[in-house]
DODREN-232223 format. One record per residue: x, y, z of N, C-alpha, C in turn; residue in one letter. Coordinates in steps of 0.02 Angstrom, whole numbers, padded with zeros to 5 digits, always signed. Atoms other than C-alpha are relative to their C-alpha. Layout:
<rs>
XYZXYZXYZa...
</rs>
This chain:
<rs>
-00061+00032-00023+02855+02255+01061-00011-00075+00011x+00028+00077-00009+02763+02088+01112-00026-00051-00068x+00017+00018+00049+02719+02065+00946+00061-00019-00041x-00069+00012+00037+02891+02072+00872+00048-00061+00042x-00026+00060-00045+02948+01951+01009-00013-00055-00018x+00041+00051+00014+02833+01850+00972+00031-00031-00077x-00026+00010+00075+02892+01847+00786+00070-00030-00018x-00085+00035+00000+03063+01824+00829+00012-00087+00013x+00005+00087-00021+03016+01655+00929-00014-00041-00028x+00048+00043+00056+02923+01598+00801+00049-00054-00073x-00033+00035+00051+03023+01454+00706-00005+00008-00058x+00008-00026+00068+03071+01501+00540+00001-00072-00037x+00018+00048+00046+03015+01381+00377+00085-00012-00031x-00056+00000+00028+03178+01306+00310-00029-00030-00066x+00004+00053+00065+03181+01244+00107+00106-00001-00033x-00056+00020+00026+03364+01209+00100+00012-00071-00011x-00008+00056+00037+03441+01052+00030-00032-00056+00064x+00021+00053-00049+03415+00949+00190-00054-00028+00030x+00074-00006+00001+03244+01017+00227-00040-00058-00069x+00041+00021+00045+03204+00944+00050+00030-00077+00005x-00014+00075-00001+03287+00770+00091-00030-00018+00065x+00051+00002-00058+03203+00767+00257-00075-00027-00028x+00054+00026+00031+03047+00769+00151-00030-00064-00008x-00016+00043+00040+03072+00624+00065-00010-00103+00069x-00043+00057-00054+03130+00527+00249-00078-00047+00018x+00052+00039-00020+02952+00442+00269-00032-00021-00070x+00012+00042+00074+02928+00357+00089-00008-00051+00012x+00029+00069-00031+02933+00185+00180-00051-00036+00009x+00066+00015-00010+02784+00187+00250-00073+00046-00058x+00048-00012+00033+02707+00307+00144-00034-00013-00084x-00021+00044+00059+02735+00214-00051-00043-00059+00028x+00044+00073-00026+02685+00034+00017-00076+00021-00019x+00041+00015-00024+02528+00083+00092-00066+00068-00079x+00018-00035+00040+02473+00224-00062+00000-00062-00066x+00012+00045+00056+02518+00074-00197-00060-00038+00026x+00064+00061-00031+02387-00061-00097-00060+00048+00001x+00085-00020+00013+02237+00085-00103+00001+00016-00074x+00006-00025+00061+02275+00120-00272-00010-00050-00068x+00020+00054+00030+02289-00064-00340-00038-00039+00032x+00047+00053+00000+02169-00167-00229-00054+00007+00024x+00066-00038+00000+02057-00028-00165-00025+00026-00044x+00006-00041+00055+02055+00068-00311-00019+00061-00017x+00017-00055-00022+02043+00216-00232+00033+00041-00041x-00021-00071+00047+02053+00390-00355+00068+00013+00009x-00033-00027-00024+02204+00452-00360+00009+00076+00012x+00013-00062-00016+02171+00631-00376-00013+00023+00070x+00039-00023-00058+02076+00650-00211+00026-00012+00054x-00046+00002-00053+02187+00564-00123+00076+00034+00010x-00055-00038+00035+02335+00649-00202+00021+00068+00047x+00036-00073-00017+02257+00831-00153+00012-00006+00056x+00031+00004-00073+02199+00777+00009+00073-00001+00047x-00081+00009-00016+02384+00708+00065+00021+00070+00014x-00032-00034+00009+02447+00847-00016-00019+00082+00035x+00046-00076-00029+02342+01011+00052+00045-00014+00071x-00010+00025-00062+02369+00916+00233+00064+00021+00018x-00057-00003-00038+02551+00914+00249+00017+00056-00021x-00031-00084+00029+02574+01106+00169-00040+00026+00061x+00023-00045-00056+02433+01156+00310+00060-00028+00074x-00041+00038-00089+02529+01042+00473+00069+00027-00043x-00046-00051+00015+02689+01125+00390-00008+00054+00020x+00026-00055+00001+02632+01292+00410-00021-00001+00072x+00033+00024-00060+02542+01255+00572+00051-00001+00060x-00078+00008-00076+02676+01164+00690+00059+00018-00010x-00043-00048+00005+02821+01242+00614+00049-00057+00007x-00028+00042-00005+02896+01070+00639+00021-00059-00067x+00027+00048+00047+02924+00921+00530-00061-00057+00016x+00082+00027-00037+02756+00848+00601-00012-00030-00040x+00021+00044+00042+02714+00700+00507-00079-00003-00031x+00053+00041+00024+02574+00657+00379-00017-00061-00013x-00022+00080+00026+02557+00468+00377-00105-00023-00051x+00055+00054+00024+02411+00342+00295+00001-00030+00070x+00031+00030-00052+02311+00264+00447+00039-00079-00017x-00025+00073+00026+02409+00085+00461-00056-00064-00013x+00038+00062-00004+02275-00028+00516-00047+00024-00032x+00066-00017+00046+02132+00065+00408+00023-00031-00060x-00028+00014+00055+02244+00038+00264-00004-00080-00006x+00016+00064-00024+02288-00149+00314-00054-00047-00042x+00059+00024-00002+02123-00186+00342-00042+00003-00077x-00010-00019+00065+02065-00113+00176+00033-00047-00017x-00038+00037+00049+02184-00216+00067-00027-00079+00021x+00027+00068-00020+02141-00380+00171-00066-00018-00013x+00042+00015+00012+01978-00364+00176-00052-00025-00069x+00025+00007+00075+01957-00339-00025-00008-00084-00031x-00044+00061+00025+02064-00483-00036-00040-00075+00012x+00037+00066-00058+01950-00585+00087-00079-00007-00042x+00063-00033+00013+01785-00519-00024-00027+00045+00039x+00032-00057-00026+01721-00401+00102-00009+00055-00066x+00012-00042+00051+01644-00250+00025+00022+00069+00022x-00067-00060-00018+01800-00134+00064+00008+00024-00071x-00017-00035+00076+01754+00000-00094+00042+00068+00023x-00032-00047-00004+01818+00161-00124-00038+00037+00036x+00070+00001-00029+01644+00209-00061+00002+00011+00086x-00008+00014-00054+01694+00143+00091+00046+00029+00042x-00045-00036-00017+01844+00209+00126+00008+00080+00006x-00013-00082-00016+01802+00387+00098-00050+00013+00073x+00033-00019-00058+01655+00352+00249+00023-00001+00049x-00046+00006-00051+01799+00291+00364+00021+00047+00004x-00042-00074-00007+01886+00446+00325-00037+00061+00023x+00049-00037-00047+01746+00547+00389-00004-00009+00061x+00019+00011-00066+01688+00446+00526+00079+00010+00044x-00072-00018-00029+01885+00453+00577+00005+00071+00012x-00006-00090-00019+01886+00649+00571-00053+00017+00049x+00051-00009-00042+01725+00660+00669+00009-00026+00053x-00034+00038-00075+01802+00544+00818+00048+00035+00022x-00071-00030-00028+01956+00628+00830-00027+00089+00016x+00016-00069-00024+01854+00814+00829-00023-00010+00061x+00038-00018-00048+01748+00766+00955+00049-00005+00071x-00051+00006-00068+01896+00690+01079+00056+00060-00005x-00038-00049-00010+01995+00847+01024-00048+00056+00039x+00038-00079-00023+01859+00984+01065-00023-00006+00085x+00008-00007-00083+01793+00909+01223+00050-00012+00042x-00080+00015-00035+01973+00897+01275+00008-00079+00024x-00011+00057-00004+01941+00712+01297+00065-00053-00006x-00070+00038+00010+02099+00649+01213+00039+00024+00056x-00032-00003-00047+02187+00743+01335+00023-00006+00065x+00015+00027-00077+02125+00700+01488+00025-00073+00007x-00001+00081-00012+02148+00510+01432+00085+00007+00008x-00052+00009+00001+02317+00553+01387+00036+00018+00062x-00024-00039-00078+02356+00637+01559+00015-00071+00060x+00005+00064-00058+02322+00448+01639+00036-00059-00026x-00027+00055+00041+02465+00369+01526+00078+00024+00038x-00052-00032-00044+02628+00362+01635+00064-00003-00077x-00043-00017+00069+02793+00401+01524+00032-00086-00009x-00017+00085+00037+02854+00212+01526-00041-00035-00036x+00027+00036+00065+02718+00156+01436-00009+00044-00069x-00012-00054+00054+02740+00302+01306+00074-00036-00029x-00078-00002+00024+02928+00265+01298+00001-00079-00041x+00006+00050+00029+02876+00070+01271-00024-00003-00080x+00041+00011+00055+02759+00100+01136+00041+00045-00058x-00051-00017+00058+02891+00209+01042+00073-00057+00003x-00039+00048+00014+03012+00078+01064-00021-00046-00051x-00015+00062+00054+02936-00057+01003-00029+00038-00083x+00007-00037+00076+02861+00053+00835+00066-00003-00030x-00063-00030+00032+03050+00104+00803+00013-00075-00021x-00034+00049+00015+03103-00080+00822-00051-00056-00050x+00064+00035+00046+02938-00148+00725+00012+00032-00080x-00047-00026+00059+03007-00024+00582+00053-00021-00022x-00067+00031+00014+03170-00086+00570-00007-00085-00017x+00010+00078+00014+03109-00280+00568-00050-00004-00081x+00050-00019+00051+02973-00220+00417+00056+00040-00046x-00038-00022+00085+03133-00136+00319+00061-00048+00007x-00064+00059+00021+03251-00299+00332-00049-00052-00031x+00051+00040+00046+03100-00393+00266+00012+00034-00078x-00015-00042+00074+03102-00264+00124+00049-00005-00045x-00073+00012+00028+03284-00277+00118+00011-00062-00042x+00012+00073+00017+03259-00458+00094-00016-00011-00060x+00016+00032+00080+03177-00453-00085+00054+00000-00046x-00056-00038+00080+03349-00384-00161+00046+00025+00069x-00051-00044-00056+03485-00388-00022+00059+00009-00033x-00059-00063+00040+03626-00309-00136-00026+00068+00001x+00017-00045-00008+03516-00186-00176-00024+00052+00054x-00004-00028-00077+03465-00161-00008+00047+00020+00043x-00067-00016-00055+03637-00173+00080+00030+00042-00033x-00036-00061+00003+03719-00044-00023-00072+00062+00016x+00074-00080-00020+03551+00088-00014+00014-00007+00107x-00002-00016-00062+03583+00051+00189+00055+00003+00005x-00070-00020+00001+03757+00055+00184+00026+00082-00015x-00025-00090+00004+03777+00217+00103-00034+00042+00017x+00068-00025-00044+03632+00281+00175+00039+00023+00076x-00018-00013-00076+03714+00263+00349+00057+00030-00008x-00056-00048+00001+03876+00334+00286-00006+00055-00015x+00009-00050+00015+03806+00470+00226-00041+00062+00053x+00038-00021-00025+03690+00521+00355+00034+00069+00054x-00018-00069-00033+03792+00636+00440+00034+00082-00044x-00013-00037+00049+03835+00716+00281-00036+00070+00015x+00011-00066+00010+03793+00901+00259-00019+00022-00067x-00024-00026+00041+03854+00941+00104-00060-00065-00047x+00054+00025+00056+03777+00783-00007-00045-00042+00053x+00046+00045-00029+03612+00717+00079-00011-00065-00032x-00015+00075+00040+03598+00534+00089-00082-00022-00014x+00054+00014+00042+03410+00540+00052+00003+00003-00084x+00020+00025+00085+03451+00591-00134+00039-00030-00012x-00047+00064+00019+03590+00470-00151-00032-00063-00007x+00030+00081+00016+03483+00327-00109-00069+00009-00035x+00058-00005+00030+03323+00386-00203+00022+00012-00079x-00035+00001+00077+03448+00414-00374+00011-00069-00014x-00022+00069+00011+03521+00253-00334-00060-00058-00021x+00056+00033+00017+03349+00169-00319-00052+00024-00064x+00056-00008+00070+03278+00254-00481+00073-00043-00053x-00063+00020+00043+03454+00196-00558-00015-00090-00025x-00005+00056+00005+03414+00008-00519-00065-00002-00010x+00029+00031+00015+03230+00003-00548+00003+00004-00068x-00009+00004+00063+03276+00073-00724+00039-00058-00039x-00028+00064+00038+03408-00071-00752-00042-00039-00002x+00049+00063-00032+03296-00194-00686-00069-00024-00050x+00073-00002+00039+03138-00148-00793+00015+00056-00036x-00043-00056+00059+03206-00041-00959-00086+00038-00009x+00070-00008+00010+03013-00030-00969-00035+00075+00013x+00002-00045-00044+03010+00082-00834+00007+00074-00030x-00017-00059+00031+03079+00203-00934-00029+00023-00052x+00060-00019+00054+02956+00212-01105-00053+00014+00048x+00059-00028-00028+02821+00222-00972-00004+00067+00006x+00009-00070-00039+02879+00371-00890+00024+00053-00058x+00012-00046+00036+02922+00459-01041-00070+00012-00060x+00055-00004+00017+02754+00428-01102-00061+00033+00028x+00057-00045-00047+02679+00507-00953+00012+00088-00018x+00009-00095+00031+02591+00684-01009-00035+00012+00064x+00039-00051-00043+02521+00824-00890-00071+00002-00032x+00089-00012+00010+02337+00810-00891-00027+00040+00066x+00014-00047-00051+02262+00948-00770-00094-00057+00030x+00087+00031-00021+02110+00864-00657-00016+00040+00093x+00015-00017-00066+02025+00928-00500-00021-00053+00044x+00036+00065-00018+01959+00808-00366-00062+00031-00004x+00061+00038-00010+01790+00762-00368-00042+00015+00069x+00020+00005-00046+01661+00800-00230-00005-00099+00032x-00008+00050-00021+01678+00626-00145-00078-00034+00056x+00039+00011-00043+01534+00623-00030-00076-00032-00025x+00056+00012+00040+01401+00587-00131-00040-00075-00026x+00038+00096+00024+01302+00417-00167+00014-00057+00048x-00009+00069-00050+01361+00314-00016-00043-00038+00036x+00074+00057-00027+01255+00181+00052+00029-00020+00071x-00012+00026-00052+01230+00109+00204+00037-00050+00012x-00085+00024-00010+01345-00027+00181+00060+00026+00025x-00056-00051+00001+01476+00103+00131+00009+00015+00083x-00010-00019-00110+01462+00166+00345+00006-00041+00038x+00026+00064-00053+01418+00010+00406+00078-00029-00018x-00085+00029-00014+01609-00044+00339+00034+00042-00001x-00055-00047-00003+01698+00104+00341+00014+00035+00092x-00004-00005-00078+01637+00098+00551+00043-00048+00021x-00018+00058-00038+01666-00072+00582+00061-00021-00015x-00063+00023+00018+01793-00129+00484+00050+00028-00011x-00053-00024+00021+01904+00000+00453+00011+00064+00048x-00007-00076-00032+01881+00159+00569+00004-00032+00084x+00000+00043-00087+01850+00044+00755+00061-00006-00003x-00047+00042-00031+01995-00049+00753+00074+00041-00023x-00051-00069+00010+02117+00110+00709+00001+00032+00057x+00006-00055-00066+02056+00196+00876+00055+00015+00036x-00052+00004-00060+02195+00134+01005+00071-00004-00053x-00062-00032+00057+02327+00136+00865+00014+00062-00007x-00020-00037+00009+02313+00282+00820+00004+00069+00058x-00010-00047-00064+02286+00353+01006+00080-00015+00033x-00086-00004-00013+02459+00279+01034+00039+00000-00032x-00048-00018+00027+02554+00297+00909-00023+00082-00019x-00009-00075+00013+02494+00468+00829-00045+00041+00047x+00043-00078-00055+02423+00562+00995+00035+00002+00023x-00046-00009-00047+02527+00501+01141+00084-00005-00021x-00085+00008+00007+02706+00446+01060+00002+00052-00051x-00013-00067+00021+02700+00607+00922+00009+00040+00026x-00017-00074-00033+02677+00734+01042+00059-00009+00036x-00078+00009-00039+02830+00643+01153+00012+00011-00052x-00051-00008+00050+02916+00650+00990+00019+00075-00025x+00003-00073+00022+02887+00824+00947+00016+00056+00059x-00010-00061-00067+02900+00894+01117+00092-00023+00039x-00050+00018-00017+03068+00788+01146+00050+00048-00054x-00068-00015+00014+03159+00852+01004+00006+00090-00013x+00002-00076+00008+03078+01035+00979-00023+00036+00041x+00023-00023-00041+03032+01088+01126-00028+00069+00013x+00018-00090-00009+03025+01271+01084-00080-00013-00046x+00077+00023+00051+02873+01204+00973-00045-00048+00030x+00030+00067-00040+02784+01077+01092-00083+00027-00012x+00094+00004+00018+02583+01026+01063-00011-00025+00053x+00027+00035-00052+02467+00949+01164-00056-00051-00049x+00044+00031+00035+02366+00820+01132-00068+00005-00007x+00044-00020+00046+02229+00903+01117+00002+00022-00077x-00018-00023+00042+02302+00999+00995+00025-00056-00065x-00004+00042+00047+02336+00862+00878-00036-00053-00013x+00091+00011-00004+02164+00782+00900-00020+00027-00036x+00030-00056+00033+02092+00905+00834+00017+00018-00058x-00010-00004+00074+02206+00929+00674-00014-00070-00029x+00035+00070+00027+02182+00748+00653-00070-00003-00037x+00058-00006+00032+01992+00766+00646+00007+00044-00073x+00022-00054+00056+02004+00926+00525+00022-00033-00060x-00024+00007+00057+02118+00852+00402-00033-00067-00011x+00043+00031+00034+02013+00700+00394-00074+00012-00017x+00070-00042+00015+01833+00787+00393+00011+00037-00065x+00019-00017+00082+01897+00892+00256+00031-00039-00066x-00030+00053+00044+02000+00746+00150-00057-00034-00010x+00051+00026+00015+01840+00668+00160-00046+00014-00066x+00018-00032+00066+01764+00771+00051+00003+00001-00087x-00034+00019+00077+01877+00756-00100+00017-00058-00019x-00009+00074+00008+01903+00575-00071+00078-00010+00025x-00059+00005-00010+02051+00579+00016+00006-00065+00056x-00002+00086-00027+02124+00403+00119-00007+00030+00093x-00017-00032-00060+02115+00412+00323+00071+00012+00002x-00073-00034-00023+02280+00507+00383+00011-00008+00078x-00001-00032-00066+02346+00540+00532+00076+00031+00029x-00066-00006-00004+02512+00580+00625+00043-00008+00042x-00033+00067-00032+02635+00458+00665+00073+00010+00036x-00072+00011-00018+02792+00441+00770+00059+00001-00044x-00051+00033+00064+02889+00360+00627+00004+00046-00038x-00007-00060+00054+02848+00494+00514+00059+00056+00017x-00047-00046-00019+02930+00634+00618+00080-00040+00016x-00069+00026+00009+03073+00517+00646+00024-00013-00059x-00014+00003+00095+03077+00471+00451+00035+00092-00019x-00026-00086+00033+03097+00673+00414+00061+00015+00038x-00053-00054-00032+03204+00715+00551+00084-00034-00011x-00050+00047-00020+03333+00569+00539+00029+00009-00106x-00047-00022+00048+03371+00628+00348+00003+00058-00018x-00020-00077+00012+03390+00818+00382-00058+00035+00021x+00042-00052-00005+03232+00899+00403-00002+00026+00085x+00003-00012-00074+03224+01017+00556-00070+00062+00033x+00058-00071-00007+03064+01139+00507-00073-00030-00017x+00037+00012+00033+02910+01134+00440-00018-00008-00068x-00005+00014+00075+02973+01147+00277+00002-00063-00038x-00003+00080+00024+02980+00968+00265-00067-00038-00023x+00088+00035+00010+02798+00919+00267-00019+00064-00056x+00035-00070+00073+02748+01105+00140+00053-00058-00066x-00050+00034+00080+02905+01023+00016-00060-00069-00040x+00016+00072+00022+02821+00847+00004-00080+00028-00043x+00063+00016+00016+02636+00906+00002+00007+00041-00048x+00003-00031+00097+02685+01036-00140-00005-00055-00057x+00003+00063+00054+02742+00876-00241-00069-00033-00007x+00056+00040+00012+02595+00785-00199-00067+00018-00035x+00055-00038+00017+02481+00912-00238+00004+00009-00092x-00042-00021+00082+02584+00945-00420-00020-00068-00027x+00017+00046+00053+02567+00765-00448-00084-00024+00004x+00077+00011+00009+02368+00750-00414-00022+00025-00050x+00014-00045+00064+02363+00889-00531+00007-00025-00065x-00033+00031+00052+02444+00840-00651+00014-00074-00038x-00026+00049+00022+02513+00677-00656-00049-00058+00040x+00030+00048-00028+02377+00562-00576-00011-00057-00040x+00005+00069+00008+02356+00432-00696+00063-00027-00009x-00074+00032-00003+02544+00409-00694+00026-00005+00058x-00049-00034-00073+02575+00409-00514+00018-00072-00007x-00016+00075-00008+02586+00200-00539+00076+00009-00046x-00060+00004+00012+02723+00224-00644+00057+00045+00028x-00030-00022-00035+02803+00345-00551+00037-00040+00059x-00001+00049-00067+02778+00238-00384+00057-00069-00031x-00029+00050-00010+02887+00119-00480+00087-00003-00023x-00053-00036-00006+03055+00213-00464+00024-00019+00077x-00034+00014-00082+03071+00144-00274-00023-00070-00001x+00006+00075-00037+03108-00040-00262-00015+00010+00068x+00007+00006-00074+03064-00112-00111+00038-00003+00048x-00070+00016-00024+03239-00151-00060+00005+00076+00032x-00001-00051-00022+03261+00034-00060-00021+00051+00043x+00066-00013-00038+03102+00081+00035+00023-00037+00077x-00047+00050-00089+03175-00061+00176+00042+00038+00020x-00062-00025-00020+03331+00021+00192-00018+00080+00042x+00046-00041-00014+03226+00201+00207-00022-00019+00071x+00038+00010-00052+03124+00131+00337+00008-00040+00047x-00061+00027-00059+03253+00026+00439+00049+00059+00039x-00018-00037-00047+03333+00191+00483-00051+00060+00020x+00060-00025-00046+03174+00279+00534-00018-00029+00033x+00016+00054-00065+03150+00131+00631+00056+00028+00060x-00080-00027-00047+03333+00174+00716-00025+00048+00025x-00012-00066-00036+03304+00348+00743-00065+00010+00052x+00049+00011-00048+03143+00312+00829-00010-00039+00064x-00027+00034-00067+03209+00176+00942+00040+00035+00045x-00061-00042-00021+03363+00273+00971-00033+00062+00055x+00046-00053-00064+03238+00420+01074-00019-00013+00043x+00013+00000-00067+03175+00325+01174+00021-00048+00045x-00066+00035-00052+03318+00247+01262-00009+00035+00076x-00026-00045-00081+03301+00372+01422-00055-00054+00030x+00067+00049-00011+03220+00202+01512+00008+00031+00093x+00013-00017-00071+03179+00226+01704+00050-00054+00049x-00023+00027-00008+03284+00179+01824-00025-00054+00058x+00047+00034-00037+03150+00086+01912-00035-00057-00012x+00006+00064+00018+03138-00107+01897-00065-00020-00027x+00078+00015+00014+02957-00121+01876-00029+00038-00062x+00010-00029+00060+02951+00030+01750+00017-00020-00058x-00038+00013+00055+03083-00037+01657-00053-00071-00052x+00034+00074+00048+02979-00206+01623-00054+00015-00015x+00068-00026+00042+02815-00103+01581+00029+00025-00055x+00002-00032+00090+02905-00021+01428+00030-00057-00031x-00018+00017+00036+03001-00175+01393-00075-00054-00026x+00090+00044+00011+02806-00290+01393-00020+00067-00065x+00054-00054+00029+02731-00117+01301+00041-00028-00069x-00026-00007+00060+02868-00120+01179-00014-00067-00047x+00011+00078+00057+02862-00319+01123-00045-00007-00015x+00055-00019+00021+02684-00284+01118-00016+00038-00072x+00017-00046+00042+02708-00147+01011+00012-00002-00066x-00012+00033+00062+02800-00231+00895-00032-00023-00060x+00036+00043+00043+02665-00342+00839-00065+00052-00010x+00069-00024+00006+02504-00226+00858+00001+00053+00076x+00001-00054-00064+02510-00052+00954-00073-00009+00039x+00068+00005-00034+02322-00056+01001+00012-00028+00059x-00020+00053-00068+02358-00212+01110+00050+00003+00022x-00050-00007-00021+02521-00139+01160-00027+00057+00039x+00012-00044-00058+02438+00009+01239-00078-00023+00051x+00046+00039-00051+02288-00101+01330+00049-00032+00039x-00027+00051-00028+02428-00220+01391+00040+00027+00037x-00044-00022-00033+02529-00080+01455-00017+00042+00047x+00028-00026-00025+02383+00007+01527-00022-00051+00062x-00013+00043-00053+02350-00147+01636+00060-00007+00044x-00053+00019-00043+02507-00162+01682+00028+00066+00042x-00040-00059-00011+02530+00020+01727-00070+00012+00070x+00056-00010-00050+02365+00010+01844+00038-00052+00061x-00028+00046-00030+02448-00151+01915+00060+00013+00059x-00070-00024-00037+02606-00065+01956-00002+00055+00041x+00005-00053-00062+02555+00060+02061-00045-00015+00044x+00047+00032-00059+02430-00042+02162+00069-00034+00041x-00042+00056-00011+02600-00157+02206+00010-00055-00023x-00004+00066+00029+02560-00291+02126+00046-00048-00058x-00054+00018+00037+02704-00304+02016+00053+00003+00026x-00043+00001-00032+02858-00378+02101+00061-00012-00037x-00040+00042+00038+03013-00398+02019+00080+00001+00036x
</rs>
C-alpha cells in the first residue's frame, strides 16, 4: 500500500507539445557558450555532445523536474579568453577542469559540506543573487537583440504574445522564425545543411595523455574561479528555484552537489565540457512550457542523436539561431527569473542586502555572493543602519 502511494506521488514525465518547447527554453545560454568551445577551444564535439546529452536524460529522470543542464559560465569564459590571450587553454585542458570540477563538488556533496555552508546563507542574499542573474540575463539578450533589432523585436514581440499560448507554443514560433531568417540571410545555410550526412561515431576515452600543464590550467584557470559562481548560482539559487516552484519535488543542496560532481566525473571521461545547474536554465524551461522532467530527457535525446550522428555538422546546424533570436530567448528567461524573486523582505536592511547582492550579481555572481556574505554578517551584528 506504501508502495503504491508512493507511486502515485511520484511526478509523472510529461512529452507533450509544451514539455518539448520548454526544452528548447535555455538555448541562450546554451548555443553561445557550445559555439566558443567548439571554435576557439576546439573542443570534440562528440564527447561533449554525449556528455551534455546522457546528463540531462539522467537529471530528467532523477528530479522529475525541469532541472537544468547548463555549460559552467566562467569556465567557459575563461576558456575562450584565455586562448585568445595565448594561455595554454587546450582541449586537454578543459577535460582536466571537468574532472577536477566533479571531484570538488563530490567531495562538498558527500561530506555534506555544501550544505552546511548553504544553511549560513540568509534568504535575502539568495533572493539578491537570483535577482540580479534574471536581470544580468535580460541586459545580455538586448545586447543580442542589438545585432539585428527587427529581427530581434519581432522574435520578442511574438514571443511574449504567445507565451501564454497553449495551443501554438511560442518556443517553436520563434525557433521557425529564426531558422526562416538565418536562411534568407545566408542562402548558404541551406546547401550546407543539405549536405550534412549521418556519420555514426562514439566518444573517445578522453582521459588519456594529459600533462601537467593540462591540471595545472584546468585548476587554476578554469576550475578555481567557477567555485563561488557556481555555489551561488547552481547550489543555493537552483534549489530556491526548484523548491519555489515544485515543491512537491524539492532537493537539497546536498543533493545537487553531488549530481554536479557525478555528471562531471563521468563527462570527464568522454571529454565532455564542465556542466552544472543553473537558475536561468530552470527558468529558461519553465517560462516556455515545460513543467516535468521531460524537458531536460527531450533535449538530451537530441543532443545525444546529434553527437551520434551529426557531429561534424553541429556548426552548421548551430547556425539556424541568429543571435538576435537567442537575445530575445534569453531576455525572457531573464524575466521569468527576476519575476520569482520579487517576494523582497519587508525589512529595510534586508531589502538593501538583496538590492547590493543583486547589482553585484549582475556583473559577477562570485563577488555578489562574498559582498552579500559580508554584508549579511554585518547586518546582524547591527552595524547596518538605514
Amino acid at each position: 500500500m506504501n508502495q503504491e502511494s508512493a507511486a502515485q506521488r511520484e511526478p509523472r514525465l510529461r512529452f507533450d507539445r509544451m514539455e518539448w518547447a520548454g526544452a528548447f527554453g535555455d538555448l541562450g545560454t546554451l548555443i553561445p557558450f557550445v559555439i566558443a568551445y567548439l571554435t576557439v577551444v576546439r573542443v570534440d564535439p562528440v564527447g561533449m555532445l554525449y556528455a551534455f546529452g546522457l546528463t540531462a536524460i539522467a537529471v530528467g529522470l532523477i528530479y522529475r523536474t525541469p532541472f537544468p543542464v547548463q555549460p559552467m559560465k566562467a569556465i567557459g569564459a575563461a576558456a575562450a579568453t584565455q586562448v585568445v590571450a595565448g594561455a595554454m587553454v587546450t582541449p586537454q585542458a578543459v577535460v582536466a577542469a571537468t574532472l577536477l570540477t566533479g571531484l570538488v563538488w563530490l567531495l562538498l556533496g558527500v561530506t555534506g559540506l555544501a550544505g552546511r555552508l548553504a544553511t549560513l546563507i540568509r534568504r535575502p542574499l539568495v533572493i539578491g543573487i537570483i535577482l540580479g542573474l534574471g536581470i544580468g540575463f535580460m541586459l545580455e539578450g538586448i545586447r543580442l537583440i542589438s545585432t539585428g533589432w527587427w529581427v530581434g523585436g519581432i522574435a520578442l514581440g511574438g514571443t511574449i504574445l504567445l507565451l501564454a499560448n497553449r495551443f501554438v507554443p511560442a518556443m517553436f514560433v520563434v525557433l521557425v522564425f529564426g531558422a526562416a531568417v538565418a536562411l534568407i540571410q545566408d542562402p548558404s545555410v541551406a546547401g550546407a545543411l543539405a549536405g550534412a550526412e549521418p556519420v555514426f561515431r562514439w566518444p573517445r576515452f578522453a582521459l588519456g595523455g594529459l600533462t601537467a600543464t593540462d591540471w595545472l590550467v584546468g585548476a587554476l584557470v578554469l576550475t578555481l574561479p567557477q567555485l563561488p559562481l557556481t555555489f551561488g548560482n547552481a547550489l543555493v539559487a537552483v534549489t530556491e528555484e526548484n523548491n519555489r516552484l515544485f515543491p512537491e519535488c524539492s532537493v537539497s543542496e546536498r543533493k545537487v552537489a553531488i549530481s554536479t560532481g557525478v555528471m562531471n566525473a563521468c563527462g570527464a571521461v568522454i571529454g565532455g565540457i564542465p556542466i552544472c545547474h543553473g537558475a536561468g536554465g530552470m527558468a529558461g524551461h519553465v517560462r516556455f512550457g515545460a513543467r516535468s522532467g521531460g524537458a531536460p530527457v527531450i533535449l538530451g535525446v537530441l543532443l545525444v542523436l546529434a553527437g551520434a550522428f551529426f557531429s561534424d555538422s553541429i556548426s552548421v546546424f548551430l547556425r539556424l539561431f541568429p543571435e538576435p533570436v537567442l537575445g530575445a530567448i534569453l531576455f525572457l528567461t531573464g524575466a521569468q527569473l527576476a519575476l520569482g524573486s520579487c517576494d523582497f523582505s519587508r525589512d529595510k536592511v534586508e531589502r538593501f542586502l538583496t538590492l547590493v547582492t543583486a547589482a553585484f550579481a549582475i556583473w559577477n555572481v562570485g563577488v555578489a555572493f562574498a559582498v552579500g556574505l559580508v554584508l549579511q554578517w554585518l547586518s546582524r551584528r547591527g552595524a547596518i543602519r538605514l
